[in-house]
Each structure stands twice: as C-alpha cells, then as structure tokens.
C-alpha positions in Angstrom: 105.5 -42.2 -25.3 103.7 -39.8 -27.7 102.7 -39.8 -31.2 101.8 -43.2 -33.8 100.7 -46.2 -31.8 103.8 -47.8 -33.4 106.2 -45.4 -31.5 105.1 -45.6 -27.9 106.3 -47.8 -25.4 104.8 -51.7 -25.6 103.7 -53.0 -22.3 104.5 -49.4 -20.3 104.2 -50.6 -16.7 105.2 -49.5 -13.3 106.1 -52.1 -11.2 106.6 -51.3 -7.4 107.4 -54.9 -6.6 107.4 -55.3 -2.2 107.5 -51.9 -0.2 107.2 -51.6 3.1 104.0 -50.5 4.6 103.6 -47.1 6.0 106.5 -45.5 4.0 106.6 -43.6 0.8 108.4 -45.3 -2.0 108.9 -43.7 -6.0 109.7 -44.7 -9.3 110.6 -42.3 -12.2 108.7 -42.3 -15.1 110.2 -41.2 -18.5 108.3 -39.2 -21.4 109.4 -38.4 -24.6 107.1 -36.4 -27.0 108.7 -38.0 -30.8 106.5 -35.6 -32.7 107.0 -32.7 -34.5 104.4 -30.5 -32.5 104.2 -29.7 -28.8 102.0 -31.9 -26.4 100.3 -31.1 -23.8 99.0 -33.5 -21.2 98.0 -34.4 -17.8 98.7 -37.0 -15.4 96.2 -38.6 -12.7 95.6 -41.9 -10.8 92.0 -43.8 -12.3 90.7 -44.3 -8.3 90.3 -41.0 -6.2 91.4 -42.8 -3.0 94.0 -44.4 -4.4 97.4 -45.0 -2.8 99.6 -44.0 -5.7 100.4 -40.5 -6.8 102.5 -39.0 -9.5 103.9 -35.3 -9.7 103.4 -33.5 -11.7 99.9 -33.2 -12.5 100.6 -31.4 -16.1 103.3 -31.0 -18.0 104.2 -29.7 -22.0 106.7 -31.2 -23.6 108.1 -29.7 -26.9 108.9 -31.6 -30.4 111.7 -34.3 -29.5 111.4 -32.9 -26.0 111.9 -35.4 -23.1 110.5 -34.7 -19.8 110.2 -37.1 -16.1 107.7 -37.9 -13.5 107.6 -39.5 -10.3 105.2 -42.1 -9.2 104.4 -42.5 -5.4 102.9 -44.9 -3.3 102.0 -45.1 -0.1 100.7 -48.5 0.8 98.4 -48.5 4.2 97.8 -52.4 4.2 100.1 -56.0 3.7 98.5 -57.2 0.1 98.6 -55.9 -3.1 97.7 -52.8 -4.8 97.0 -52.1 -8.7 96.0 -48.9 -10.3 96.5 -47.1 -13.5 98.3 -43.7 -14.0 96.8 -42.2 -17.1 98.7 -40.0 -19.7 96.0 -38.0 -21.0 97.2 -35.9 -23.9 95.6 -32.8 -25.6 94.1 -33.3 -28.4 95.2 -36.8 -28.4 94.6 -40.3 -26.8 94.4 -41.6 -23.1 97.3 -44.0 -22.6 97.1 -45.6 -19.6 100.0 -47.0 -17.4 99.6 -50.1 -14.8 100.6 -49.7 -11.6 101.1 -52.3 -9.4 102.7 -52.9 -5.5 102.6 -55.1 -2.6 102.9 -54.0 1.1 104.8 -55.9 3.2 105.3 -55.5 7.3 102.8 -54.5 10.1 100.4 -51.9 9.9 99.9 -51.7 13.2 101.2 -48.8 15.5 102.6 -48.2 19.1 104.8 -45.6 20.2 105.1 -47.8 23.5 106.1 -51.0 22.3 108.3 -49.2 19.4 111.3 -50.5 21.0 111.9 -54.4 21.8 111.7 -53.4 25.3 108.4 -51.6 27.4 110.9 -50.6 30.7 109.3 -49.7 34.2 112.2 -48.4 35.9 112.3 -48.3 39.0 109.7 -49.7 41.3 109.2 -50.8 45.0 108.4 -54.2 45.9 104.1 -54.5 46.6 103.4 -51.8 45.0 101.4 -51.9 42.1 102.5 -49.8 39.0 101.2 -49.5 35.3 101.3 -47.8 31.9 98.9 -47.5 29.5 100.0 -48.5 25.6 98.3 -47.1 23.2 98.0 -49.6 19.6 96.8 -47.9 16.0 95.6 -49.9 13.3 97.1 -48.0 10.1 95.5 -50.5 7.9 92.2 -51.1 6.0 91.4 -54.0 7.8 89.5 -54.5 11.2 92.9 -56.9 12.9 92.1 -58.5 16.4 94.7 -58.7 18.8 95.4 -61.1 21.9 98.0 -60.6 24.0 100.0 -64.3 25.3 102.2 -64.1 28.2 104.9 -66.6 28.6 105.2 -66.4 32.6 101.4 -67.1 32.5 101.6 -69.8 30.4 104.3 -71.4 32.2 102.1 -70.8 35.6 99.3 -72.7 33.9 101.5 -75.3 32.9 102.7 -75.8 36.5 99.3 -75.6 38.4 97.1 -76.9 36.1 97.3 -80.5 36.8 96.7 -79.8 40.4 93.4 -78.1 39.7 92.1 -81.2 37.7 93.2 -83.4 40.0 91.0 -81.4 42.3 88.4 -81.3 40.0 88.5 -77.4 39.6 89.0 -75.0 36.9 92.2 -73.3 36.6 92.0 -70.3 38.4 95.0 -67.9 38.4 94.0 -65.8 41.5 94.4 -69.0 43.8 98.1 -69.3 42.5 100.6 -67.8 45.1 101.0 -64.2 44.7 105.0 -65.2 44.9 104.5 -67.7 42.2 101.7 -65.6 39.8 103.3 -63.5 36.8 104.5 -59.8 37.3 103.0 -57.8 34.5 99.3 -58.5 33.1 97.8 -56.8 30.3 94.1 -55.6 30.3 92.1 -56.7 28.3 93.9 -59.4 26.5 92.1 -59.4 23.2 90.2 -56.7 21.4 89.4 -55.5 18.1 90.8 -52.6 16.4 88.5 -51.1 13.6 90.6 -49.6 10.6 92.1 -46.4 11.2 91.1 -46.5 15.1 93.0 -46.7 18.0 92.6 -48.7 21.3 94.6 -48.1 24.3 95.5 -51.4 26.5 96.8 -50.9 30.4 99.8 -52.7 31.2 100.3 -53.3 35.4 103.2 -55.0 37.5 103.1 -56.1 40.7 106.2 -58.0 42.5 106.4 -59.0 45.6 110.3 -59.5 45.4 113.3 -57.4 45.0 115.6 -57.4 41.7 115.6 -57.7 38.0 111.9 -58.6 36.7 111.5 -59.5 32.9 108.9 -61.2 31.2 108.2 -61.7 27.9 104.2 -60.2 26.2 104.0 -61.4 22.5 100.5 -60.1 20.5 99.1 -61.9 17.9 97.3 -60.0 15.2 94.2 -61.7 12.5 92.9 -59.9 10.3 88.5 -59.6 9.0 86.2 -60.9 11.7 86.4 -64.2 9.5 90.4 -64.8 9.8 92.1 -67.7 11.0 95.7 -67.2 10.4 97.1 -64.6 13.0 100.8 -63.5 13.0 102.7 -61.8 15.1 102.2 -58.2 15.4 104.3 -57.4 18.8 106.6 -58.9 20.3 108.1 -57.2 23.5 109.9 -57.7 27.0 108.4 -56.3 30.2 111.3 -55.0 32.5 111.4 -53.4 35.9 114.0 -52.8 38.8 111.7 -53.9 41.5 113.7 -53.1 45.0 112.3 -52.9 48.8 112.3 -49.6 50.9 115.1 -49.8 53.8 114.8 -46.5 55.6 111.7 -44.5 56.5 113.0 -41.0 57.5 111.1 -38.4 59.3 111.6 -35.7 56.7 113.6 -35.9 53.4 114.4 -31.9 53.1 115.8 -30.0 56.1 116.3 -26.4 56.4 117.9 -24.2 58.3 118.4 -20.2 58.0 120.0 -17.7 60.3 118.9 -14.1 60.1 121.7 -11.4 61.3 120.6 -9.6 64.6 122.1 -7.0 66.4 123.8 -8.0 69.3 123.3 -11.9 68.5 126.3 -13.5 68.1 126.4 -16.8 65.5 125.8 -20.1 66.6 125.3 -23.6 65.3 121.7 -24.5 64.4 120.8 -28.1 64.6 117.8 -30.2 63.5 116.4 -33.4 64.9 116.5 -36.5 62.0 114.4 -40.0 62.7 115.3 -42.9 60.7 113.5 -46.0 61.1 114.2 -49.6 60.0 111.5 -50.8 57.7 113.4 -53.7 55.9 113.2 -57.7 56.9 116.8 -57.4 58.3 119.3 -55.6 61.0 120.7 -52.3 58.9 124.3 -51.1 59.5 124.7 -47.9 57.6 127.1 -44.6 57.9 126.1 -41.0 57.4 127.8 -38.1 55.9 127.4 -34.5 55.1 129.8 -32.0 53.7 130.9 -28.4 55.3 128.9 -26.4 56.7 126.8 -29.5 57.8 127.6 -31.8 60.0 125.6 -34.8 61.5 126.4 -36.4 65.3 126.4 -39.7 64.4 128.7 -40.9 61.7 127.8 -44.6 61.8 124.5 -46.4 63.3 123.2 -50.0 63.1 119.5 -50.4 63.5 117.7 -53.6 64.2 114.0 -54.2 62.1 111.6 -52.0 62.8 113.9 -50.1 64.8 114.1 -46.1 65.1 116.6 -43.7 66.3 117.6 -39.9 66.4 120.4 -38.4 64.9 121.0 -33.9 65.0 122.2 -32.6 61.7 124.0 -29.4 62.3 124.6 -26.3 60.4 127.5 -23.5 61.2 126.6 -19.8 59.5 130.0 -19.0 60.9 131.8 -21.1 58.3 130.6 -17.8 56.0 133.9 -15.5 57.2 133.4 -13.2 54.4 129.7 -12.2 56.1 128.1 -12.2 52.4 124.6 -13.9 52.4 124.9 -17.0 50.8 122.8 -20.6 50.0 123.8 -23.7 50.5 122.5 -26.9 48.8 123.9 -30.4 50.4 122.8 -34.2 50.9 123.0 -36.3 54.0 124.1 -39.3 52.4 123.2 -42.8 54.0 125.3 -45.8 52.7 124.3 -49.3 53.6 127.1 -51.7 54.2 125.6 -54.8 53.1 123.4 -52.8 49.7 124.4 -50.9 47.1 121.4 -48.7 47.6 121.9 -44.8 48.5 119.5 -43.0 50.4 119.7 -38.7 50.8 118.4 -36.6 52.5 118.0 -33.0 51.2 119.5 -30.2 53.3 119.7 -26.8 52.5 121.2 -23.7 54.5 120.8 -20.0 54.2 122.9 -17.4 55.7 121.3 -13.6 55.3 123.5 -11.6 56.4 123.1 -7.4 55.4 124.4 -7.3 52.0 124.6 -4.6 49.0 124.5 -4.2 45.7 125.8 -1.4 43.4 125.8 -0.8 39.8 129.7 -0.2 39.6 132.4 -0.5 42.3 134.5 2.3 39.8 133.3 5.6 39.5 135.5 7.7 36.9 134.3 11.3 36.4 136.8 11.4 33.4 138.1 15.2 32.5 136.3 17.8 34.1 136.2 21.4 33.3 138.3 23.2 36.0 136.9 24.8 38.9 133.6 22.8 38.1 132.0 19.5 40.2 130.5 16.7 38.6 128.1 14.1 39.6 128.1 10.6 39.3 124.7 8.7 40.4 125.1 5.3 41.2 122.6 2.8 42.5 122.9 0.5 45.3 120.5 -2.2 46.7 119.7 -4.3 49.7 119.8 -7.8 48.5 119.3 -9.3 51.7 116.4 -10.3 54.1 117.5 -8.4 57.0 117.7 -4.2 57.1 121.1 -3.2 56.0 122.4 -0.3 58.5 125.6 1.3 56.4 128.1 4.8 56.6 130.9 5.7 54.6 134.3 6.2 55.1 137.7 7.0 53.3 140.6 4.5 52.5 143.3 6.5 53.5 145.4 3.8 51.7 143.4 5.1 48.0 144.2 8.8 48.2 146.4 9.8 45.9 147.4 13.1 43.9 149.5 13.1 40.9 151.8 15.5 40.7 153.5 14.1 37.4 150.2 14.5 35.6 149.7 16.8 32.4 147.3 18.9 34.3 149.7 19.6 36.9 152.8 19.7 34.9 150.8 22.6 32.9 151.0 25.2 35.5 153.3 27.5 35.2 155.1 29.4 38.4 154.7 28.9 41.3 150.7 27.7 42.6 149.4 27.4 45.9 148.7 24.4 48.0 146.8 21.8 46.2 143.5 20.4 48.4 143.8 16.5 49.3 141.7 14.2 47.6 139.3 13.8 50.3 138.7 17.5 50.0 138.3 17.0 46.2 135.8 13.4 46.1 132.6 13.8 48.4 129.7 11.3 48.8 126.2 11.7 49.6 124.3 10.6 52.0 127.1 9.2 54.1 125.2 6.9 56.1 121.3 5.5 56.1 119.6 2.8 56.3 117.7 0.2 53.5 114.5 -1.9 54.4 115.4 -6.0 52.2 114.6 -4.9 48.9 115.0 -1.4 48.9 117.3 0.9 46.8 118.7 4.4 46.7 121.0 6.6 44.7 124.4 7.6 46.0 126.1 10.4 44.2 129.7 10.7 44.4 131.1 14.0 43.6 134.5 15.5 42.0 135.7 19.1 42.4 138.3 19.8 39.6 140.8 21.7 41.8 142.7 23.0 38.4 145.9 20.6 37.2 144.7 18.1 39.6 144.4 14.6 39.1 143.3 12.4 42.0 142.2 8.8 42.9 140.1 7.8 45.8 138.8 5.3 47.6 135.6 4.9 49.8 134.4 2.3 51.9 130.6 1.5 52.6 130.7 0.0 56.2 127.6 -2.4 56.5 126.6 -3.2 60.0 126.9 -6.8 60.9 128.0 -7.4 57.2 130.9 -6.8 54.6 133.1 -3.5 54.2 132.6 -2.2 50.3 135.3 -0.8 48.2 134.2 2.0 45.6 137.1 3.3 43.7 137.0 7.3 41.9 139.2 9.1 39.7 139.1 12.4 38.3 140.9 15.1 36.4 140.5 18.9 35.7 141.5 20.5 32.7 140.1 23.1 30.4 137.9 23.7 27.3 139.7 23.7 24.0 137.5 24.1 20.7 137.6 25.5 17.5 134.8 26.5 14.8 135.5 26.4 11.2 135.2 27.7 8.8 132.7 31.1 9.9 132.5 32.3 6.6 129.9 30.6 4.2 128.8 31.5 0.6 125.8 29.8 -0.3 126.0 31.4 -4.1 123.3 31.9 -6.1 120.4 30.0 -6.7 116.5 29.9 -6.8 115.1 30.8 -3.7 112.6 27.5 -3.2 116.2 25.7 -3.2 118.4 24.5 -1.4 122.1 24.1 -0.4 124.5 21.9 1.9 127.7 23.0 3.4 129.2 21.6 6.7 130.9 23.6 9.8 133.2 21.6 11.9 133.1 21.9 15.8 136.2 20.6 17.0 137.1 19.5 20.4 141.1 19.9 21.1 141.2 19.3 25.1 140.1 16.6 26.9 136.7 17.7 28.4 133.4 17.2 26.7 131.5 20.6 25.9 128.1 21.0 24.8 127.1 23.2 21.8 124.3 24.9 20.4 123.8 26.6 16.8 121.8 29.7 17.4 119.6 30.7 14.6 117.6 33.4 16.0 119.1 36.2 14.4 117.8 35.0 11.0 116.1 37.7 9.3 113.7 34.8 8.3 113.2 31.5 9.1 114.9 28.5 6.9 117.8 30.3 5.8 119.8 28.0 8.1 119.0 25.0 9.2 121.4 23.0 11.2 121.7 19.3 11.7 122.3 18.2 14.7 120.9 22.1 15.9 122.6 20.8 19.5 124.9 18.4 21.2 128.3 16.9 23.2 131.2 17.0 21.2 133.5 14.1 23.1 137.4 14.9 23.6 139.4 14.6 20.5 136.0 14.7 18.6 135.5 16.5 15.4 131.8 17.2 14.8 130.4 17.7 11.5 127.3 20.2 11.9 125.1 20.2 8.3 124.1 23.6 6.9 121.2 23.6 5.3 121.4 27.1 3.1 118.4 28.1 1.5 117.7 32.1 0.0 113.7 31.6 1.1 113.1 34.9 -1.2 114.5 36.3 -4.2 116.9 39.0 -2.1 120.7 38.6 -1.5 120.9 37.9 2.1 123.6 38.3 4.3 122.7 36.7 7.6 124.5 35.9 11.2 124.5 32.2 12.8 125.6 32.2 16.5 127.6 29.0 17.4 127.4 28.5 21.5 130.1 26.3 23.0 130.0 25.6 26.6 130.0 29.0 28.6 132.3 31.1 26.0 131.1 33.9 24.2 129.3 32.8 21.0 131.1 32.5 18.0 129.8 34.4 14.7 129.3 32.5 11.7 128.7 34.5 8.7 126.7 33.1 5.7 126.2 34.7 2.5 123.6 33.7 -0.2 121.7 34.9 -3.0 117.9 34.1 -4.2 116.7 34.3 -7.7 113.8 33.0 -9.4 112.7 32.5 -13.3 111.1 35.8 -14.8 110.1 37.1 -18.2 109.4 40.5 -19.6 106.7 41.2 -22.4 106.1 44.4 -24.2 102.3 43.7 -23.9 100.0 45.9 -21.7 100.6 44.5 -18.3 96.9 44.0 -15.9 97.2 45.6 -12.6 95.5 45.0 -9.4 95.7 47.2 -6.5 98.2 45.1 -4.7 100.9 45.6 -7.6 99.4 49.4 -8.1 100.7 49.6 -4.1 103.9 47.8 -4.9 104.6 49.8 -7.7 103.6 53.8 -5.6 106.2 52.2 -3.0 109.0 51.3 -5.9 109.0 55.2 -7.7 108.8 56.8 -3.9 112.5 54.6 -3.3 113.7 55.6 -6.5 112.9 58.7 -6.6 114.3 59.3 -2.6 117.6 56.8 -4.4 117.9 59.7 -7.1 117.5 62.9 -4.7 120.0 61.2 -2.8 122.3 60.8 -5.1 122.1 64.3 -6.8 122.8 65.8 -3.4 125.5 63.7 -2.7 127.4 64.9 -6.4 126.2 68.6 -5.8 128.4 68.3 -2.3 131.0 65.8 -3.0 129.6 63.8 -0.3 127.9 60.1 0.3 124.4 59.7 -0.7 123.6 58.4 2.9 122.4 55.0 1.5 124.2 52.2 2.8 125.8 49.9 0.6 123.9 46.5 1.4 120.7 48.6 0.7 121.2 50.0 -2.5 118.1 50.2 -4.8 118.4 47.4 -7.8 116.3 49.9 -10.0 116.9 53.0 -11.1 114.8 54.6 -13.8 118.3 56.8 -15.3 120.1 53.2 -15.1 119.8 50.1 -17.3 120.7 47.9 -14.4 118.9 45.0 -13.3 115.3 43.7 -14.8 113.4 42.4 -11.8 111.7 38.6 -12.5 108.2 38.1 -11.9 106.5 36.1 -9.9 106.3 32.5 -10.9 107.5 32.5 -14.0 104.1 35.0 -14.5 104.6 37.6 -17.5 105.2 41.1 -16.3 101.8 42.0 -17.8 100.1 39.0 -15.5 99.0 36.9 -18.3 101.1 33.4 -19.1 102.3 32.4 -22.8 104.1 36.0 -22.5 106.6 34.1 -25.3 105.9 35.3 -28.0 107.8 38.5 -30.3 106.6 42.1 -31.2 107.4 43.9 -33.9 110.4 41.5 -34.7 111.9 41.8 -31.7 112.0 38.7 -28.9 109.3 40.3 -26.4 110.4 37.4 -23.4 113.4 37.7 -22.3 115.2 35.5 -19.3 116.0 37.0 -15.5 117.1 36.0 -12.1 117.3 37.6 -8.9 118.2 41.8 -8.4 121.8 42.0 -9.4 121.1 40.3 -12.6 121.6 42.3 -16.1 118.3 42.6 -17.9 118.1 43.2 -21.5 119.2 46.2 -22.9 115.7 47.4 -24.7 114.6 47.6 -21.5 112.7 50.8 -20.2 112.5 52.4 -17.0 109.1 52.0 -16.7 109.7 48.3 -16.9 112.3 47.7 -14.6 110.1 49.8 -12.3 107.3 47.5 -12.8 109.7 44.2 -12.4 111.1 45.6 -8.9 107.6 45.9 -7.9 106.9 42.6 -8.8 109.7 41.1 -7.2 108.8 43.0 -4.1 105.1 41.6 -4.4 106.6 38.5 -4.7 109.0 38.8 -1.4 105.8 40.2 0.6 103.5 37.0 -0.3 106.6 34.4 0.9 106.7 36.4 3.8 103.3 35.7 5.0 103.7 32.0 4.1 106.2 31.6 6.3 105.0 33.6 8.9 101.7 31.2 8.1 103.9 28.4 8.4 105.5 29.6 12.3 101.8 30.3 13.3 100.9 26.5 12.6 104.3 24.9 14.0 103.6 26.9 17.0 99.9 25.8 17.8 101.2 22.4 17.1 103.6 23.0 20.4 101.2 24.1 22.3 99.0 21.4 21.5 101.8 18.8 22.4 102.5 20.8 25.2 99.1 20.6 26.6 98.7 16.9 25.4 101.9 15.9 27.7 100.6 18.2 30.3 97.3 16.5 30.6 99.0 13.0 30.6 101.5 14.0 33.0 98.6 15.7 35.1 99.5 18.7 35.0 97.8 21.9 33.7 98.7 23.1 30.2 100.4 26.6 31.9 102.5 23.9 33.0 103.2 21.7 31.2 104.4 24.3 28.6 
C-alpha cells in the first residue's frame, strides 16, 4: 500500500456488501510498507458520526513489513452507507479507501414481541387483562406504525353490510361482546421519532373459556412523506382464558397446637365453605394427606350452591413429641374438568423441644486425680416453656477394666468408683422461657487407671427424652525438655542467635508450659518463641531461642522451663559478647565518666593482685570466684579491652594510622580475647575501663527501654479498663 504511486494497490476498496442492521460486521484490511524506510501512519473514518470504524488507529510498519486492520460497521438504518477510511502516512500522502455497505432487516425494537408469540397465560373469563409493549426505533428515520388485526377485520367484514343497510357507520362497540375480537391494541398508529421509544398497551377481554389466539401484524413507513410500508411485526396473541368453578371461604388454613400441662392431645378441626359459582351442577372429590383429614370425601353441588365441609388435623400423629411443621393441600378434583383447585393447609405442633451443641461429650485424657469441664450449650427451640431434669442411663455406664490405664497399676488397688460417681452434671434440672439458652457443664473426675463411658438423659416435660453420651480417661503427665544445655558462642553483642529446645509430650494428656525468663541478669538474652503454650499428646514442640550477649561480658544465664505443676526444669545457656575495638598509641581524651571508670578498674586490680599475693604467700585460693575473674591485670599481657563503638582508645576516630613504624590500631573483641603483645598495662587498664563504660551506657538503654514498654502496659491497661468501664486499678 505504501511507497511509488505505481506500487500501491489500484482501486483499494472495502466492500461490506448486505449486513444485517443492528449487528457488527468486519472486514480485514491488509498493509504492506514496500519501502526501504519505516512508515508511520494513522487510520480514521472521513465523517465523525460515521457508522464504520477501523482498529487500530496508528500503526508503524517497518521496510517490507506487512501489518492488518479491521474495519467495522455498525449499520443503524435499511439503505446504504459510503464512507472513506483514510491511510494517512507520515511524511507521506493521504490515500483514501471507499467504504461502502447496505443494511438490511428491521430497525425496530421490542423485547415483547421478540418472539413470534406475545402469550397471556392464564386468564379468567370477563376479566379484562393487559400488557404494555414497549417498540424502539433503532433507526435514523422517523417510521409510523399501525397496528391491523385480523379478528377485527374479519368482524368488519361480517357486520358491515348490516350497518349500511341501516344506513349507519360501522361501529365496533355495537357488535356482540361474544362476537367482538379478544385483544385490542391502543393506539393503533403512532409515530416513532429516530432513536425514541413509544410504549403501546395491549388488553384482552374473553367472555369464553379455552384457547384464544389472534393474529396483530404492524406495518412500518418510513419519513412523514412515505407510501410504501412493510411489515415490521408480525405476532400471535395467545391466552388460556378459563371460568372460575369454586369460590372457597379461605384458601390457607391453619391450625397449631401448643403443649399444656395436664391437656391431653386432640384433633383440631376447621370449618371450609365452597360454593358453586360455575353455569353447571359440580361433582368433585376432596383429599388431604396425613395428618389432615377432611369429612367429606366426595360432594356434588348444584349452581350457586354452598356447603360446609371440617378439615381436621391430629398433633398426635407426632409420636416422637418433637415440634414439627407441616405443609399440605386439600385437593379438589372435578369429575367432568381437568381443572385442580387447592386449598393451602398448614399444621404446627410445638411441643417443648431442645437443642444442644453436641449430643457427645469426650473429656479425652485427663490428668489423674484432676476434674475437667466440658461446657455445652443447649436451647429451647420451641414456643412453649421447656420444664427439663437429668437422669442416668444405667444401660451407658460402663468401666473398662481392660484399658491401659487400668492395666498399669501394679498390685493390688482398692475399689474403683462407678461411673456415675466419676461423670456429674450441672444444673440437673431447670427450666427455659422459648428462646432461651443456658450452659450445662458436664464434669469428669479422673479416678487414676480409669476409663469410663456414660450416658445421661435430659427428661423434657411433655416432650422428648435426650441422650448425651461422655467418655473419659485418667492417666498421667509424661514430658521431656531437651536439650538444657545451650552455647550461644561468641559473637557481637547487638547480635543475635537461634537455637531450638524441644518440649515433648510422651503421655496422653495435654500439659501447659511456660519459659520463665525472669532470672535473666538482663533482659533480651533469651527470648522465647512461643514464651507459653499446650503441647497436645504425642506432640513435640519446637520452642525458638532467641540468644543474644546484649553487652560485651560472657554471660552465663538460667532459663526456667514450667510444665504443668512439676518443679521447673533448668535450662542453662551459655554466650559470649564482643564488639570491634582498636588501640592507638596517641594521647587518649578523658572525661570524668571514663576518669571514674578507670579509679574503679586499678581499685579491682589492685584488690585482684593483693589477692592473689596472699593466696601464694599461704598456699591458699585467692577468694575470687572463677566466673569473676578480672580480664586485666597490669603484671599480665592478657586481654586488650575494645572500645566503645569502634571509638579509638584515645576517643578520637581515624585512630588507623602507625607510630614510629609500628601499626598503632590493632583489632579486639570481647574480655577473653588476646590483645597485642606491645601492649602496656596502662592500656589494658584504660581498655577494661572502656569496656566497662560501654556495659554501663547499654545498661541504662535497656533499663530505658523496660521503663517505656512498661508505661505502654499501663496505658493499655487503662485504655481497656476505661472501655470495659472499669477503673485503671482495675483494669490492670
């Protein structure tokens, strides 16, 4: 299509040929770009309200590069339709494409008459009915309509020739209603502007029973000048048209019995009237299922006659004593019609009734010697007070003596309780307004090596006996905590480690736990995850150890792991902070907190080396403990404290340089680590007290930190208190 005027296409046309109105139809369109440069170009319809579209809108096309678009139209109106698509290319020249398309089919809408058929249903004989159909001219065109009926025609045709041998005017209002058409249409012609709408009313009136049908046929022209009309709609007009027969005194009947004390059940019955309201004698016969029942099976009726027949209703048919609805018809069947008449009858028996959450109430394994609690819910569905007591199935008391609990006892025991003794229920009796709930707990002692079913029976007064079924079984608490040693290593004391201690649960009763980490000489050394829990039987929990040093000190701290009611088990953990440090030979700037730091360091040593001298003089211990042994000594090249930091021992940065061709910066960790060997012990004096500077200021963050987590609590705490109006004391 692009490049020399002797390479595009000749005659390039787009020919829709018919479509049908309303509908989208496409064509492809090819392009091919034959030149050796890229072209760019856009695509557009000449008119702005025109019918066609093409997609897309732009497109690029390379050297030898072939592309396609797709041409739309849309045609709103039965003629024909030109345009021209124009390819206008960049840089280049506007070649324009024809377009051409003719509509064919009706523009004119009706989701009433879409069909072949506009159906009434079903209607009663005399009594007018209608719908209103709605037409919409798609088109461009104003179209009028008129609407022809055939029955009408064919009425005119009949009484016509009396009227003008009368000398009158055909009138259709003096034709016999019997004779005149069913269905009319109001108003039969109008004029529909394009794109406008105008709703006609359709209305049947038959004034004899069966099958109507009549044929409407509309006629369409289109411009106020046309005289050529087609046929837009064409459409039958149906309805079941049939007479009343019966005219009861009610359709529904209802009929309830409420339980009362010291009433016994009877039959409730209700008073029917039918009355004849067709042209002829009726003969009909009447049925009802159980627990209806009606005292007159069969009855003929003369015209316009009436009679009374008693539907009945037996609450007794309920045996079980549940309340329960029932939802029948009376059926009437006519001997001589195929017609069915019903009567609605509906019959509700409310007896006192329950409802619980479970009718099983297992208590599982339980800890010997202990009683557990089972809540359950239970409900008075009915409309009538529900007077209830419980009582035991001595049929669902049993013991097991073959169980593993039993069979675990060694020697001889004493006399196991019953399982009456060992299940208990509270409150044993009451009584519940329709509607109203409460909470029953059932109870297990766990006698020990006992295993025991039950069964209990809620008595309802004037209603059903309910079944709740228990079981339950002692045993003991069997755990184990591993491992209870942990070494957390070294590392820097703002990090942090992972291990995992396993809480395992080797019986078959469910224990709660608890890791106890007030003993911590700070807090954040150990942080557990979950800190408390259930461990399920046969479960083996995996408790997360967060390990972290907190300060540059090797800590040896004690975690307390609580299981049930046992004594806590210890669980030893082990770690070791340290922290990047250099040492300088420069001149080091002191404050008056390091000055302090430094007074406190020499008075240890020097109390370390006393110590230690009287100890060799003697032969005896020095009278330090082990775990606080002093990491500097000023006779020893032991440790070189780190600074705080990274901060050069003097307290100026960029302490990295050498002195005197020796490497003045030298790399340390926590106390315990070696420290160079040109090392004084002034220095390693000076590094302990910086070390110790540094453990004092973490110190006071954390305790910082616990002073701001614990006026958060209280906040909460008096934040819940006020919504749950209570006072803060309270609430906390």
């Amino acid at each position: 299509l692009f490049g020399p005027a002797g390479a595009r296409t000749p005659g390039m046309a787009l020919d829709f040929g018919r479509v049908p109105v309303l509908s989208r139809s496409s064509l492809p369109l090819a392009l091919h770009n034959p030149t050796p440069i890229p072209a760019s170009f856009k695509l557009f319809v000449e008119s702005a309200d025109s019918s066609f579209a093409v997609e897309p809108e732009g497109m690029v096309l390379g050297p030898g590069e072939s592309g396609e678009a797709v041409v739309h139209v849309r045609l709103d109106e039965a003629a024909a339709f030109a345009d021209q698509l124009h390819v206008l290319v960049a840089e280049g020249a506007d070649m324009p494409v024809p377009l051409t398309a003719v509509g064919s089919g009706n523009v004119l809408v009706s989701e009433e008459l879409h069909g072949d058929t506009l159906d009434f249903g079903h209607q009663f004989v005399g009594r007018q009915f209608g719908r209103a159909v709605t037409v919409h001219n798609m088109g461009r065109k104003p179209v009028t309509l008129t609407w022809t009926s055939a029955a009408a025609e064919q009425v005119k045709k009949a009484f016509a020739k009396t009227a003008r041998t009368q000398g009158n005017k055909f009138d259709m209002t003096l034709v016999p209603v019997e004779s005149q058409p069913i269905f009319r249409i109001e108003p039969e012609r109008a004029s529909i502007a394009a794109k406008e709408s105008f709703t006609f009313q359709v209305t049947g009136l038959a004034w004899s029973a069966g099958g109507a049908s009549e044929q409407l046929v509309c006629t369409a022209a289109s411009g106020p000048n046309a005289k050529v009309a087609r046929t837009a709609f064409d459409v039958s007009l149906v309805a079941d048209v049939a007479t009343p027969l019966l005219d009861f005194s009610e359709r529904a009947l209802e009929f309830v019995h409420a339980y009362e004390k010291g009433r016994p059940i009877m039959t409730l019955a209700h008073p029917l009237t039918l009355r004849n309201i067709s042209k002829l004698p009726l003969s009909f016969a009447l049925r009802a299922a159980l627990p209806f029942s009606v005292d007159a099976p069969h009855m003929a009726l003369g015209v316009d006659e009436a009679a009374t027949v008693n539907v009945s209703f037996d609450p007794s048919l309920q045996s079980d004593l549940s309340s329960a609805e029932f939802k029948q018809k009376l059926r009437i069947d006519y001997s001589d019609n195929p017609q069915r008449d019903t009567v609605d009858l509906l019959g509700r028996c409310d007896f006192p009734n329950l409802a619980f959450e479970t009718t099983h109430v297992d208590f599982g394994s339980c800890l010997s010697d202990t009683t557990r609690r089972v809540p359950v819910r239970m409900t008075n569905t009915s409309a009538v007070p529900v007077v209830y007591r419980w009582a035991w199935d001595a049929d669902g008391m049993h013991d097991d003596a073959n169980s593993m609990a039993s069979l675990s006892l060694k020697g001889p025991v004493a006399a196991k309780p019953g399982a009456n003794q060992l299940f208990d229920i509270l409150p044993i009796k009451g009584l519940l307004a329709p509607g109203e709930s409460e909470v029953v707990s059932f109870s297990f002692f766990a006698y020990p090596a006992t295993k025991a079913t039950a069964t209990a029976m809620c008595q309802v007064e004037g209603g059903p006996t309910y079944t709740v079924g228990m079981t339950g079984e002692s045993n003991s608490i069997r755990y184990a905590v591993e491992p209870t040693i942990f070494d957390g290593g070294v590392l820097a004391y703002s990090k942090s480690t992972e291990r995992e201690l396993f809480i395992t649960n080797q019986g078959k009763v469910p224990f709660d736990f608890r890791v106890n980490t007030d003993g911590l000489s700070r807090s954040g050394i150990v942080e557990p995850t979950p800190r408390a829990g259930v461990v399920a039987p046969g479960q083996k929990l995996a408790v997360k150890l967060r390990l972290s040093p907190v300060v540059p000190e090797k800590l040896q701290e004690m975690v307390l792991v609580e299981v049930a009611h046992f004594e806590p088990v210890a669980v030893s953990v082990t770690i070791e902070g340290m922290y990047p440090c250099v040492c300088a030979s420069l001149p080091r700037e002191r404050d008056a907190e390091f000055d302090a730091a430094l007074h406190a360091v020499r008075s240890a040593t020097l109390t370390h080396e006393a110590l230690q001298m009287h100890a060799a003089a003697t032969g005896g211990s020095s009278g330090v403990p082990h775990g606080r042994q002093l990491a500097v000594s000023p006779s020893k090249r032991s440790t070189a404290a780190p600074s705080v930091g990274g901060r050069s021992a003097t307290g100026k940065s960029g302490a990295g340089k050498t002195t005197a061709g020796k490497t003045a910066a030298g790399k340390g960790g926590a106390r315990g680590t070696p420290a160079p060997p040109d090392i004084g012990p002034e220095q390693r004096l000076e590094l302990e007290a910086e070390r110790r500077r540094l453990v004092a200021l973490l110190d006071a963050r954390i305790r910082e930190a616990a002073a701001v987590a614990a006026a958060a609590r209280a906040e909460e705490a008096a934040a819940a208190a006020d919504a749950n109006g209570a006072t803060p004391a309270e609430g906390t």
